[in-house]
mmCIF file of the N, C-alpha and C atoms, coordinates in Angstrom:
data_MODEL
# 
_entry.id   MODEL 
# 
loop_
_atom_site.group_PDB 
_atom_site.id 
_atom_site.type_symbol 
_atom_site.label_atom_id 
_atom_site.label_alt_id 
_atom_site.label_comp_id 
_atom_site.label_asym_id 
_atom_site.label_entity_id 
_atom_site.label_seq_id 
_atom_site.pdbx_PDB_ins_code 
_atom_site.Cartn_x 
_atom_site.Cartn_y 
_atom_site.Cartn_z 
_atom_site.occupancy 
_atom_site.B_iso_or_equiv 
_atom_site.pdbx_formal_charge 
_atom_site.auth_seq_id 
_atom_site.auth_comp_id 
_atom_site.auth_asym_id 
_atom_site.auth_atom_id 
_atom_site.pdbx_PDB_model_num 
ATOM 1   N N  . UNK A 1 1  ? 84.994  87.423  109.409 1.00 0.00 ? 1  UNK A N  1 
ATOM 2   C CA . UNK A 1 1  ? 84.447  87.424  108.076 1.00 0.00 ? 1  UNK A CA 1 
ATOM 3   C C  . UNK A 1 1  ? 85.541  87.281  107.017 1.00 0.00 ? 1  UNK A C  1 
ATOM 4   N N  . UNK A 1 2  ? 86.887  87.364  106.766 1.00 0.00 ? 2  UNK A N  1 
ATOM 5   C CA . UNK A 1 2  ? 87.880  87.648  106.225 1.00 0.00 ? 2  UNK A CA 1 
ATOM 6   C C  . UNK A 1 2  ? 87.123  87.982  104.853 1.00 0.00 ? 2  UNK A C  1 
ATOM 7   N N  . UNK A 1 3  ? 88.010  87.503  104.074 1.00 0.00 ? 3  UNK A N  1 
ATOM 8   C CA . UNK A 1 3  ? 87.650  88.374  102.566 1.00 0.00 ? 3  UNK A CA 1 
ATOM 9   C C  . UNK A 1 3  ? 86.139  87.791  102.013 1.00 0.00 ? 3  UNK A C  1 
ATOM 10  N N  . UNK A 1 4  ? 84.986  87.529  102.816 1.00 0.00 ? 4  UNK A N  1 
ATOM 11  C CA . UNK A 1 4  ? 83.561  87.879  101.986 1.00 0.00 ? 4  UNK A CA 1 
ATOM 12  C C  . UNK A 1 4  ? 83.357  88.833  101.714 1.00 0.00 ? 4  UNK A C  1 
ATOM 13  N N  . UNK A 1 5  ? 82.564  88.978  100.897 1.00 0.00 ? 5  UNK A N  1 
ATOM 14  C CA . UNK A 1 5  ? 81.988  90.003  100.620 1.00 0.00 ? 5  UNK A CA 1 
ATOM 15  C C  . UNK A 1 5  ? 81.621  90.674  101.858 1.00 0.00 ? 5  UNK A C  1 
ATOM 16  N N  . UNK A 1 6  ? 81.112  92.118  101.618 1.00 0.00 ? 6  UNK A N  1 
ATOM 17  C CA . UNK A 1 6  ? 80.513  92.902  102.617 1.00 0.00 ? 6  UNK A CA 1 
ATOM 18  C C  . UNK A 1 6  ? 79.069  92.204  102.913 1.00 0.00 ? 6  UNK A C  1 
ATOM 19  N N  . UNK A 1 7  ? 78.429  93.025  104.137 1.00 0.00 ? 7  UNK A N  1 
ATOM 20  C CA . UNK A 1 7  ? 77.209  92.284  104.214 1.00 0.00 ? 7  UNK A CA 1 
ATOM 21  C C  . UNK A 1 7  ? 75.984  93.775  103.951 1.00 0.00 ? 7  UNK A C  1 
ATOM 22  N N  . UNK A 1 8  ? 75.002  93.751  103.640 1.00 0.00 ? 8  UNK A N  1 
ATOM 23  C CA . UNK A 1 8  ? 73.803  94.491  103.282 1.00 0.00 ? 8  UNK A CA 1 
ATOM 24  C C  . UNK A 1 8  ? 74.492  96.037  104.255 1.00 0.00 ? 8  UNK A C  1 
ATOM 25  N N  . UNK A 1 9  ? 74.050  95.575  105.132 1.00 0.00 ? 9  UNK A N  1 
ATOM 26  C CA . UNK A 1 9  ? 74.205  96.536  106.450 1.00 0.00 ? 9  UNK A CA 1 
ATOM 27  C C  . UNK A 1 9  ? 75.778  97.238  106.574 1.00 0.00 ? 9  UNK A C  1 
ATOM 28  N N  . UNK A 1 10 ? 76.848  96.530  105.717 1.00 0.00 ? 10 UNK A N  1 
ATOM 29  C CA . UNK A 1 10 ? 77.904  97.143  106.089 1.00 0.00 ? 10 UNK A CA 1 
ATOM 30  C C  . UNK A 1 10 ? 78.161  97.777  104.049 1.00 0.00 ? 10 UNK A C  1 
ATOM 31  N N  . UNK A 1 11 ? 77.444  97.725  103.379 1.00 0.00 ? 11 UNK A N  1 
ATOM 32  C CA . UNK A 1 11 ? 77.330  98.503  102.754 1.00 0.00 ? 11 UNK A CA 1 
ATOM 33  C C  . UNK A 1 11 ? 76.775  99.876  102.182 1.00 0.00 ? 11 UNK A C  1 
ATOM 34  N N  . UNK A 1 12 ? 75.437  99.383  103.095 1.00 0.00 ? 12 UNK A N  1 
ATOM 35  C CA . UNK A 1 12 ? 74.708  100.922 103.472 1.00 0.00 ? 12 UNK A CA 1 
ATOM 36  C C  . UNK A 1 12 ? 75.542  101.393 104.393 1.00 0.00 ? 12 UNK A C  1 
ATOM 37  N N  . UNK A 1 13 ? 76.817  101.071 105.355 1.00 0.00 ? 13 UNK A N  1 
ATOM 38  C CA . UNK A 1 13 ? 77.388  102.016 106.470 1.00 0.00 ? 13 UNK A CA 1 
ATOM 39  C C  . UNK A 1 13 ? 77.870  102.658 105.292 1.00 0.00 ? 13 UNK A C  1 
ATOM 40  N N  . UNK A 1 14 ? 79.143  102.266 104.109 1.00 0.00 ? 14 UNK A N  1 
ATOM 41  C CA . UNK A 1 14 ? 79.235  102.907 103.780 1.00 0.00 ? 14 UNK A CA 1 
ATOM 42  C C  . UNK A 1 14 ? 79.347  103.749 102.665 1.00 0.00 ? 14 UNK A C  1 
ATOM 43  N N  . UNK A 1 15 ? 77.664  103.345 102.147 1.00 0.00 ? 15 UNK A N  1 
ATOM 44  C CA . UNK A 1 15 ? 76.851  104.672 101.624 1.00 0.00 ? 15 UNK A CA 1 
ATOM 45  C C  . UNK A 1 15 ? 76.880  105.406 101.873 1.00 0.00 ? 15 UNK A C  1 
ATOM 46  N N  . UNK A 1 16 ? 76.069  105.446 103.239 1.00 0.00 ? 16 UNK A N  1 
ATOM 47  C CA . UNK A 1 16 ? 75.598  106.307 104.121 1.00 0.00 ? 16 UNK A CA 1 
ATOM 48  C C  . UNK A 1 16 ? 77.013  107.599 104.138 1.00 0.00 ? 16 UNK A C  1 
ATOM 49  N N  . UNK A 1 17 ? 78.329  106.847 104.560 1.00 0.00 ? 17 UNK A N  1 
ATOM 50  C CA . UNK A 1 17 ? 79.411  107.859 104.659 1.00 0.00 ? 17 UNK A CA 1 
ATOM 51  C C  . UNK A 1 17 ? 79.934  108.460 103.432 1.00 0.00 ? 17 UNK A C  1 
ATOM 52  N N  . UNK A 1 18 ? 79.606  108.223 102.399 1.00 0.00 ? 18 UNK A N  1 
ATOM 53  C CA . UNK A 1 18 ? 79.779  108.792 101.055 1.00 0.00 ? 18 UNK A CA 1 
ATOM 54  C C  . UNK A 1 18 ? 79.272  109.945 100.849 1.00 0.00 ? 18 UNK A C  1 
ATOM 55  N N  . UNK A 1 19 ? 77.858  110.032 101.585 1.00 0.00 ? 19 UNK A N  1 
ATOM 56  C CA . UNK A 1 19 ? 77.477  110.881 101.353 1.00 0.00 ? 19 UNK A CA 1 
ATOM 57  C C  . UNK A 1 19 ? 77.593  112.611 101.893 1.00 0.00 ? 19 UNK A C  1 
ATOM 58  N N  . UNK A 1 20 ? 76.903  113.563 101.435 1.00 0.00 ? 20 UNK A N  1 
ATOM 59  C CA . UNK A 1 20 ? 77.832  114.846 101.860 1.00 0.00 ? 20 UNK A CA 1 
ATOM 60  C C  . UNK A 1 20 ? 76.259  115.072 102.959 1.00 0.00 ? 20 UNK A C  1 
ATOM 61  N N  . UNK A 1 21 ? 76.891  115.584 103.889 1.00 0.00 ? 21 UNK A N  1 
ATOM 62  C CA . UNK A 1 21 ? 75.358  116.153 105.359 1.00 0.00 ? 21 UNK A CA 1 
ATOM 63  C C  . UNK A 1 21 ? 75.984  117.579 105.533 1.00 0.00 ? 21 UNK A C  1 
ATOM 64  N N  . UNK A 1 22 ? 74.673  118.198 105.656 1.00 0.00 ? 22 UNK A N  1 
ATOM 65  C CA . UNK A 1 22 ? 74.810  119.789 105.945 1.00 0.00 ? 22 UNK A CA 1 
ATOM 66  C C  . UNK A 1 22 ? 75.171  119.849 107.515 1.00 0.00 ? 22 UNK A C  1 
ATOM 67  N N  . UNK A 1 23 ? 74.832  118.770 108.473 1.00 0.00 ? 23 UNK A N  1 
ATOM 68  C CA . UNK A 1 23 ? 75.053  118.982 109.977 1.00 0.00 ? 23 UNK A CA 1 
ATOM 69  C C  . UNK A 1 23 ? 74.869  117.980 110.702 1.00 0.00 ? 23 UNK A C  1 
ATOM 70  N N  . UNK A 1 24 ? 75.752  117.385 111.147 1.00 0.00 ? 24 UNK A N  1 
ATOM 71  C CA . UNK A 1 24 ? 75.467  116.312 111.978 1.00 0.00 ? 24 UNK A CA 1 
ATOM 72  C C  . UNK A 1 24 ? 74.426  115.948 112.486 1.00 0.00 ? 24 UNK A C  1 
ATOM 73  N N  . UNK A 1 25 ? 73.476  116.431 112.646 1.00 0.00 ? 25 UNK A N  1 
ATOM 74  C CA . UNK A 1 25 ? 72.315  115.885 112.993 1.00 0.00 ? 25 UNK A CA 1 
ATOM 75  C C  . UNK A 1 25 ? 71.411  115.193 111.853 1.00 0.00 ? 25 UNK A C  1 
ATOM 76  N N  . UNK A 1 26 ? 71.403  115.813 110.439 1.00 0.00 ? 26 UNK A N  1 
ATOM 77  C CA . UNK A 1 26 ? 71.039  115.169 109.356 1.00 0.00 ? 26 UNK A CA 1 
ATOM 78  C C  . UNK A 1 26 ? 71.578  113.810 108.711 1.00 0.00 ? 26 UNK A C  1 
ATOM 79  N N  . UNK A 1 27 ? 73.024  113.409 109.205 1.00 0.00 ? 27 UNK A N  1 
ATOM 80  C CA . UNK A 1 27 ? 73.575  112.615 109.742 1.00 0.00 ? 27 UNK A CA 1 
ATOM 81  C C  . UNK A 1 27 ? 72.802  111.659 110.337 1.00 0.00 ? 27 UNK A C  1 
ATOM 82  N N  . UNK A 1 28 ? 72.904  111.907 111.777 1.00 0.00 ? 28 UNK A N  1 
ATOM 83  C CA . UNK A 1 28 ? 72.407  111.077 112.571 1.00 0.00 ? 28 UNK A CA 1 
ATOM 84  C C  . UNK A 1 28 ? 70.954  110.444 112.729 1.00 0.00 ? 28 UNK A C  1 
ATOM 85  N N  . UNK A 1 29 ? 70.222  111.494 111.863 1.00 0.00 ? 29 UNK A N  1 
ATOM 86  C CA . UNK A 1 29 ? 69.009  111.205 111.656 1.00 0.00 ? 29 UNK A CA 1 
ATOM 87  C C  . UNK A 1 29 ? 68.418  109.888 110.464 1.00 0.00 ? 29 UNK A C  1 
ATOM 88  N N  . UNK A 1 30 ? 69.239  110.241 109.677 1.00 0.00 ? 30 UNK A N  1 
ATOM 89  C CA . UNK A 1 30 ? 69.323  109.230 108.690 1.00 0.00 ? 30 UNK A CA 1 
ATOM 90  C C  . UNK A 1 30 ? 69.787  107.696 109.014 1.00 0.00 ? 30 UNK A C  1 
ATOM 91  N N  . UNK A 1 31 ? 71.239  107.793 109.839 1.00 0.00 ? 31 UNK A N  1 
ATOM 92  C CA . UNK A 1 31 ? 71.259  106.559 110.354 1.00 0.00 ? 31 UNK A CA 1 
ATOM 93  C C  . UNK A 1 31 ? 70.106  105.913 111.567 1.00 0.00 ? 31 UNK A C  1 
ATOM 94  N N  . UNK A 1 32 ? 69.222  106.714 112.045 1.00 0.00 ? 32 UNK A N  1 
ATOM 95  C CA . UNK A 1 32 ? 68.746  105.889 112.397 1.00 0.00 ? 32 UNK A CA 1 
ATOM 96  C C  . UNK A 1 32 ? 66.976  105.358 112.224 1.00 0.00 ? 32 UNK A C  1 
ATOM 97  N N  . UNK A 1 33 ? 67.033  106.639 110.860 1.00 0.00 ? 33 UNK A N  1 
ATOM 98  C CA . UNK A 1 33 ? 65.685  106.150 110.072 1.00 0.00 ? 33 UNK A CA 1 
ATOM 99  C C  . UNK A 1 33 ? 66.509  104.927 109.231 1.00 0.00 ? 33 UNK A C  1 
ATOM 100 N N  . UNK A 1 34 ? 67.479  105.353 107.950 1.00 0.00 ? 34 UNK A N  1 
ATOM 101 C CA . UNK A 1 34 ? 67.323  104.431 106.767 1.00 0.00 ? 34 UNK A CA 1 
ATOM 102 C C  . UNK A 1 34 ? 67.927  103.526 107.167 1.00 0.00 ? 34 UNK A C  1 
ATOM 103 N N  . UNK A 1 35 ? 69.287  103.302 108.611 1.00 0.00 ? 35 UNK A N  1 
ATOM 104 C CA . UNK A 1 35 ? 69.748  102.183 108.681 1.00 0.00 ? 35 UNK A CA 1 
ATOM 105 C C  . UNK A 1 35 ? 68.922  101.279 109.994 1.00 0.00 ? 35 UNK A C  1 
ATOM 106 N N  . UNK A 1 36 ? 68.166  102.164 111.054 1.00 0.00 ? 36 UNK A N  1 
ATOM 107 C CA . UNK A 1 36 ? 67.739  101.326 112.095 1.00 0.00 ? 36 UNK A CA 1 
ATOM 108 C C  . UNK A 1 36 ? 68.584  100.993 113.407 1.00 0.00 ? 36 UNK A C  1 
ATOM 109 N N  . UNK A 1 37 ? 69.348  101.868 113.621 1.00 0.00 ? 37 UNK A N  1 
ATOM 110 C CA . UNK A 1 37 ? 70.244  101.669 114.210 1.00 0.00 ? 37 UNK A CA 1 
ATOM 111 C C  . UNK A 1 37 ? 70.836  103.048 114.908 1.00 0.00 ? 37 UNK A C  1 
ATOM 112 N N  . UNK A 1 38 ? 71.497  102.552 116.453 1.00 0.00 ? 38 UNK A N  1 
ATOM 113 C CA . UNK A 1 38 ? 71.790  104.356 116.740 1.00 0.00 ? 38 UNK A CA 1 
ATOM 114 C C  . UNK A 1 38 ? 73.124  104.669 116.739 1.00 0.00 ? 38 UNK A C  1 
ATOM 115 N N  . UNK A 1 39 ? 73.535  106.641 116.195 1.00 0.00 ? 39 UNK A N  1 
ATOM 116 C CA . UNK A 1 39 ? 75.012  106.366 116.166 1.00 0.00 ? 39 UNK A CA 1 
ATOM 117 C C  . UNK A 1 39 ? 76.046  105.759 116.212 1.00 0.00 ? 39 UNK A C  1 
ATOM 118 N N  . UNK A 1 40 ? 75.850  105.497 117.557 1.00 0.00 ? 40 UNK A N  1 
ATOM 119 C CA . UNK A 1 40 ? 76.728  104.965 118.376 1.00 0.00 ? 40 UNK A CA 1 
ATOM 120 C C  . UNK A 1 40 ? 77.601  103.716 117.587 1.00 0.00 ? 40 UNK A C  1 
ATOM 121 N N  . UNK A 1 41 ? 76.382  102.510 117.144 1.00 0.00 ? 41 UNK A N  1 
ATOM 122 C CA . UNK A 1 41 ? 76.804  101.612 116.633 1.00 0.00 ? 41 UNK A CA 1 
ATOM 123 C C  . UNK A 1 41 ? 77.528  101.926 115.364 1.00 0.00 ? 41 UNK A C  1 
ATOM 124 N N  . UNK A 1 42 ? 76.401  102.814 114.348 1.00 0.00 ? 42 UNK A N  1 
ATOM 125 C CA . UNK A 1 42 ? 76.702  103.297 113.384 1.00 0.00 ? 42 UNK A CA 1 
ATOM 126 C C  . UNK A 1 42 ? 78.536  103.339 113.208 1.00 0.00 ? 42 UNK A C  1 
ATOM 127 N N  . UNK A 1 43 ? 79.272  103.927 114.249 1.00 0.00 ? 43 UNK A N  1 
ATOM 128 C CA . UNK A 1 43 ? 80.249  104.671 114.042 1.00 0.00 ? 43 UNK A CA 1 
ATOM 129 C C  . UNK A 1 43 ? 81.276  103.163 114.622 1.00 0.00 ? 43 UNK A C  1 
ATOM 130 N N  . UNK A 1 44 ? 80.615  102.351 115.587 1.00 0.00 ? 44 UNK A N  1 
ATOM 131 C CA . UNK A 1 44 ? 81.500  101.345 115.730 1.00 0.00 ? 44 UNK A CA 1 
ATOM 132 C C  . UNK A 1 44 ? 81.856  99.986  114.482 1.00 0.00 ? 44 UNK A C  1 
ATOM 133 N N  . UNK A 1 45 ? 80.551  100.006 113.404 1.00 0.00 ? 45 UNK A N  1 
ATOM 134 C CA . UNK A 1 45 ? 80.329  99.783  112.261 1.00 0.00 ? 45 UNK A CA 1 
ATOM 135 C C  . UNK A 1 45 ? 81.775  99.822  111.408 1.00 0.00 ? 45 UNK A C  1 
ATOM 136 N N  . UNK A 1 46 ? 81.876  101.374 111.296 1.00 0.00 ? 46 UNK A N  1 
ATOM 137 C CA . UNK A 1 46 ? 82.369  102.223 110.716 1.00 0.00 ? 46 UNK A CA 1 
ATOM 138 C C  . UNK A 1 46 ? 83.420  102.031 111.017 1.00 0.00 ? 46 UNK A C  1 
ATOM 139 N N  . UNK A 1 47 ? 83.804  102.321 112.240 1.00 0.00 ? 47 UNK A N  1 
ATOM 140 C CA . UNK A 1 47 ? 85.349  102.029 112.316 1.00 0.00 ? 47 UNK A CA 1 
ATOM 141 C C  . UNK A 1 47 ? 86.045  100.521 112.169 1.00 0.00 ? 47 UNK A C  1 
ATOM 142 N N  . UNK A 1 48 ? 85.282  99.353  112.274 1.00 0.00 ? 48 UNK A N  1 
ATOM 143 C CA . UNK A 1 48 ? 85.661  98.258  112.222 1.00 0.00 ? 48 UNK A CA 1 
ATOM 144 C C  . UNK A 1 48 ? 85.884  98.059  110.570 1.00 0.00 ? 48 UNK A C  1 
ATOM 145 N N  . UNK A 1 49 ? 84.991  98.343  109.629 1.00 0.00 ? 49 UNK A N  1 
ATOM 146 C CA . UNK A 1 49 ? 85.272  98.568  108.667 1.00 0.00 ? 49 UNK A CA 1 
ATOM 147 C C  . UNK A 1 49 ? 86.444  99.267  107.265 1.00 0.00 ? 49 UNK A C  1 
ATOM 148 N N  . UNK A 1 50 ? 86.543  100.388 108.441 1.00 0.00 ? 50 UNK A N  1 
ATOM 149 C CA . UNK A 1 50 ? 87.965  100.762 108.220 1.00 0.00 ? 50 UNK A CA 1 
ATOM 150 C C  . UNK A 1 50 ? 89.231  100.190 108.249 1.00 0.00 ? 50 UNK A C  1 
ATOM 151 N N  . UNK A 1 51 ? 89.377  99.123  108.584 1.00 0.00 ? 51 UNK A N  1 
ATOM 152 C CA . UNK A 1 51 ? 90.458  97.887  109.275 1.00 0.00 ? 51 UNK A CA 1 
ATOM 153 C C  . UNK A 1 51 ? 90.256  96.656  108.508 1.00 0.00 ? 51 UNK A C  1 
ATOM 154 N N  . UNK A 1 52 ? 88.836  96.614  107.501 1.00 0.00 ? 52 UNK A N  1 
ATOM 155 C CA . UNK A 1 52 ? 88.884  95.135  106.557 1.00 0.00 ? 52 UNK A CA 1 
ATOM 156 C C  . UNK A 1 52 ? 88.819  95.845  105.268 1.00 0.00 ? 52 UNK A C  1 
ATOM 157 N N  . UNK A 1 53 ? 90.067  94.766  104.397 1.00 0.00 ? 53 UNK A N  1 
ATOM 158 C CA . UNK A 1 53 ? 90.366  94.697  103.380 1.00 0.00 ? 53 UNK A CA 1 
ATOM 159 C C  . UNK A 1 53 ? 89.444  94.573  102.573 1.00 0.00 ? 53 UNK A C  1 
ATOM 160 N N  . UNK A 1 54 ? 88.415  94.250  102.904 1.00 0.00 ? 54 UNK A N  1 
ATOM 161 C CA . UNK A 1 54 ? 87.334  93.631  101.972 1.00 0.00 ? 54 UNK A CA 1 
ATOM 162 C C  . UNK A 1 54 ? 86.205  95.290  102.149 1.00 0.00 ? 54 UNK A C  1 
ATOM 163 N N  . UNK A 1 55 ? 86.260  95.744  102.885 1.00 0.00 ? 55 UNK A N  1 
ATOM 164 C CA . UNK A 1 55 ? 85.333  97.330  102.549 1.00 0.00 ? 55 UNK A CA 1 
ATOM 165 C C  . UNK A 1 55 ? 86.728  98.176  101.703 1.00 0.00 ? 55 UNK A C  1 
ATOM 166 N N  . UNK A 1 56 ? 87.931  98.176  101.902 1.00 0.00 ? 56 UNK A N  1 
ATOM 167 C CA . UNK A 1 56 ? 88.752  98.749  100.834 1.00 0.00 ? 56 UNK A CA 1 
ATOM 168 C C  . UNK A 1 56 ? 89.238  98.819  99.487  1.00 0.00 ? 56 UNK A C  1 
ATOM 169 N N  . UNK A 1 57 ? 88.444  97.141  99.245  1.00 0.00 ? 57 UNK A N  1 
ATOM 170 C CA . UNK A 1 57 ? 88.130  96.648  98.035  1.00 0.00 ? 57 UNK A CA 1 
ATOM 171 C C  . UNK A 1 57 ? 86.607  97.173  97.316  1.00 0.00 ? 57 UNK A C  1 
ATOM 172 N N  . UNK A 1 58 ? 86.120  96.949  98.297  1.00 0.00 ? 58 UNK A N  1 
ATOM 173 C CA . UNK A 1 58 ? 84.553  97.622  97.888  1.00 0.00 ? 58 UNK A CA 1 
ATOM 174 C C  . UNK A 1 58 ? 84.597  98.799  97.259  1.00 0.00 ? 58 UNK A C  1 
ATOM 175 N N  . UNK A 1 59 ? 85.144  100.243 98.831  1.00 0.00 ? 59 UNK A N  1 
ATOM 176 C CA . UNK A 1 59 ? 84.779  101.164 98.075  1.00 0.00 ? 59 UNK A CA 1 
ATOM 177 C C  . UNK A 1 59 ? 86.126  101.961 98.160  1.00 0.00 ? 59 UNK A C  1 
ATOM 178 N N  . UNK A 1 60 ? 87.303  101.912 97.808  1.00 0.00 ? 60 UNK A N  1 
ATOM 179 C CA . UNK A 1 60 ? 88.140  102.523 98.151  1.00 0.00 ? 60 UNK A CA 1 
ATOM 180 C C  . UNK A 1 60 ? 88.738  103.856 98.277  1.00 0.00 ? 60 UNK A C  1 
ATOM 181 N N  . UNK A 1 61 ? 87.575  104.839 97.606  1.00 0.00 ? 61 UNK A N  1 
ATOM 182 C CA . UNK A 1 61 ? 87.560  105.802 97.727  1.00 0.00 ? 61 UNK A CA 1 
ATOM 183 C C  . UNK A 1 61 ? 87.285  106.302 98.962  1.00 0.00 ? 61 UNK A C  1 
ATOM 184 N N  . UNK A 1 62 ? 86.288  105.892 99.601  1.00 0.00 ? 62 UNK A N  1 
ATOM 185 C CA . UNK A 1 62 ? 85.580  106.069 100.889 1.00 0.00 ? 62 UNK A CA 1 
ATOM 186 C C  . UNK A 1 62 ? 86.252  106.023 101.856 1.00 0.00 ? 62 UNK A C  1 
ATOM 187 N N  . UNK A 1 63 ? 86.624  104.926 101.630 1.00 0.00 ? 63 UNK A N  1 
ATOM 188 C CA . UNK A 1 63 ? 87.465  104.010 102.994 1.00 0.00 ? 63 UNK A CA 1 
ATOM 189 C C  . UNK A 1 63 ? 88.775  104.562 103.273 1.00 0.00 ? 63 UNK A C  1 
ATOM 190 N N  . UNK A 1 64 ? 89.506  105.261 101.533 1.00 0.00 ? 64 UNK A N  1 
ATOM 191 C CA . UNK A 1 64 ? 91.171  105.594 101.993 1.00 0.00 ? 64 UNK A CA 1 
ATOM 192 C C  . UNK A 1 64 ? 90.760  107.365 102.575 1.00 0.00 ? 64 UNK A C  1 
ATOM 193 N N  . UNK A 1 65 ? 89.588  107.856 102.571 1.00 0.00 ? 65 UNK A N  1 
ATOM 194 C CA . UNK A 1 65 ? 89.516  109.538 102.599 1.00 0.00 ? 65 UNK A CA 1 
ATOM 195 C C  . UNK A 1 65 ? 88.632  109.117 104.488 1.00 0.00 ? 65 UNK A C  1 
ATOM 196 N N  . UNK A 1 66 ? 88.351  108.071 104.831 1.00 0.00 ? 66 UNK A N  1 
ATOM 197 C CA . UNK A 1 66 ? 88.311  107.862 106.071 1.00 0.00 ? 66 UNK A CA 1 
ATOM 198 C C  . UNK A 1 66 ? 89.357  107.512 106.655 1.00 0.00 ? 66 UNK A C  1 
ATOM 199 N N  . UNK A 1 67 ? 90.146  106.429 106.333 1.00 0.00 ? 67 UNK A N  1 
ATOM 200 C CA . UNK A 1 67 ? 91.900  106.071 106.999 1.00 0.00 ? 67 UNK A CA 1 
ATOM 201 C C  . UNK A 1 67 ? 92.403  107.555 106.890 1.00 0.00 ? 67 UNK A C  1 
ATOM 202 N N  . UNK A 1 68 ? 92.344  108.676 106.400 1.00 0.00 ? 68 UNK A N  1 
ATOM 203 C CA . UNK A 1 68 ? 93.119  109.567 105.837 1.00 0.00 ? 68 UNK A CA 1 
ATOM 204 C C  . UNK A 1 68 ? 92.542  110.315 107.588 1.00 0.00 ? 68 UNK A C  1 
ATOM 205 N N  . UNK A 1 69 ? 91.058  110.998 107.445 1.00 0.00 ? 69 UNK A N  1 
ATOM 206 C CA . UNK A 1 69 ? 90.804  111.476 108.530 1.00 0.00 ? 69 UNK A CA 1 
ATOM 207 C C  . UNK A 1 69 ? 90.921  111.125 109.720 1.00 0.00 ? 69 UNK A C  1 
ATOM 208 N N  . UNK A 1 70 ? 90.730  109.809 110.153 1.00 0.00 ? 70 UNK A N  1 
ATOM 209 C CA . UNK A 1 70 ? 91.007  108.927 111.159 1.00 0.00 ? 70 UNK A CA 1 
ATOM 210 C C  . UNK A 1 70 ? 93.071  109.065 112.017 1.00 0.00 ? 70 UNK A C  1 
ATOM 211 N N  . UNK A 1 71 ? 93.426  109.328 110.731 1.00 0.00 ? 71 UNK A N  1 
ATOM 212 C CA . UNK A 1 71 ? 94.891  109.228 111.117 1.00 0.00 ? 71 UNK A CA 1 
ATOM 213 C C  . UNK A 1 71 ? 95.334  110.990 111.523 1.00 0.00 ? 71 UNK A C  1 
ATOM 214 N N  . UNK A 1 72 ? 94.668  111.745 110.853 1.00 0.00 ? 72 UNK A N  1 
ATOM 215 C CA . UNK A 1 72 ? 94.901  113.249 111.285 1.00 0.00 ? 72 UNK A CA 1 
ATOM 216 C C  . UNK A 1 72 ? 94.417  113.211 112.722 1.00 0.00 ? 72 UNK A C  1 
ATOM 217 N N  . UNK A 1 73 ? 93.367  112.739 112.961 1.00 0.00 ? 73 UNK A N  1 
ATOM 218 C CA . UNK A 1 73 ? 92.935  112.751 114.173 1.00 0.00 ? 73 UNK A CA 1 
ATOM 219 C C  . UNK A 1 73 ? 93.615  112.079 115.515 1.00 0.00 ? 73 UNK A C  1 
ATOM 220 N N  . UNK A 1 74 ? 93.877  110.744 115.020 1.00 0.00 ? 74 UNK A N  1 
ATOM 221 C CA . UNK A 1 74 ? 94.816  110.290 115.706 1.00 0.00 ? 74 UNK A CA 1 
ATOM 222 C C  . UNK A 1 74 ? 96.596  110.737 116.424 1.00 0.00 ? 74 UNK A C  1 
ATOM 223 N N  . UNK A 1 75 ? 96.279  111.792 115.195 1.00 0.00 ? 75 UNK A N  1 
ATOM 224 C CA . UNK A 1 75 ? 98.006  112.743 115.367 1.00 0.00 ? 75 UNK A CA 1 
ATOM 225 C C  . UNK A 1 75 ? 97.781  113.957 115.990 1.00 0.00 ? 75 UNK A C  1 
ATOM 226 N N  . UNK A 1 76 ? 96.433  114.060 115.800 1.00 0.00 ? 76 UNK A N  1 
ATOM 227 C CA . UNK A 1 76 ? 96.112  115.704 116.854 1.00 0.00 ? 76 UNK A CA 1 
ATOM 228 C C  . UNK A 1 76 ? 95.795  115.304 118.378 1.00 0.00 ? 76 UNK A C  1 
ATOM 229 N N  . UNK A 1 77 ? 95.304  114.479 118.471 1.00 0.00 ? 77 UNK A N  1 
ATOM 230 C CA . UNK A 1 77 ? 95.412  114.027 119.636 1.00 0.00 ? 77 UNK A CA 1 
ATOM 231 C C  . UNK A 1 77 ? 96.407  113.615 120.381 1.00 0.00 ? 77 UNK A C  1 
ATOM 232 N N  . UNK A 1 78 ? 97.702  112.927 120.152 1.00 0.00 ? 78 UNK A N  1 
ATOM 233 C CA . UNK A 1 78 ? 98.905  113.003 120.306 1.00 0.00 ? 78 UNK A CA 1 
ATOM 234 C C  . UNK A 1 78 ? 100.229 113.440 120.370 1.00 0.00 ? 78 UNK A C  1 
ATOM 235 N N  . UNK A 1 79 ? 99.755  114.824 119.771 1.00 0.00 ? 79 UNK A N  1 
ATOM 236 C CA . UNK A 1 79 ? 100.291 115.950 119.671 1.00 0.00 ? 79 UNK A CA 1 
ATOM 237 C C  . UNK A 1 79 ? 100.133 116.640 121.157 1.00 0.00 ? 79 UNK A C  1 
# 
């Protein structure tokens, strides 16, 4: 896709992650009423997104407080 725009579906992903959930399951429930889709993908979505310039342009708030968690995680695990 290089620098298009986002597409429908990869802007509701991340809506969807903007938003604040009392418990993962309210979470998960949502992705797969409002987006149609199960976790699973949801999160492979998600992470591919994290990696284009063009969702960091979009929403960059989102995207740098996900690179942010993504990389703690990546260091606890390697630890």
């Amino acid at each position: 896709m290089g620098d298009q725009e986002l597409t429908a579906q990869e802007r509701d992903v991340l809506a969807l992650e903007g938003r604040g959930w009392e418990s993962p399951g309210a979470k998960e429930r949502a992705v797969r009423e409002e987006l149609g889709i199960a976790p699973v993908r949801y999160y492979q979505l998600l992470n591919a997104l994290l990696d284009a310039e063009r969702a960091l342009a979009y929403d960059p708030v989102t995207v740098n407080r996900l690179r942010r968690v993504r990389e703690v995680r990546r260091s606890e695990r390697e630890a």
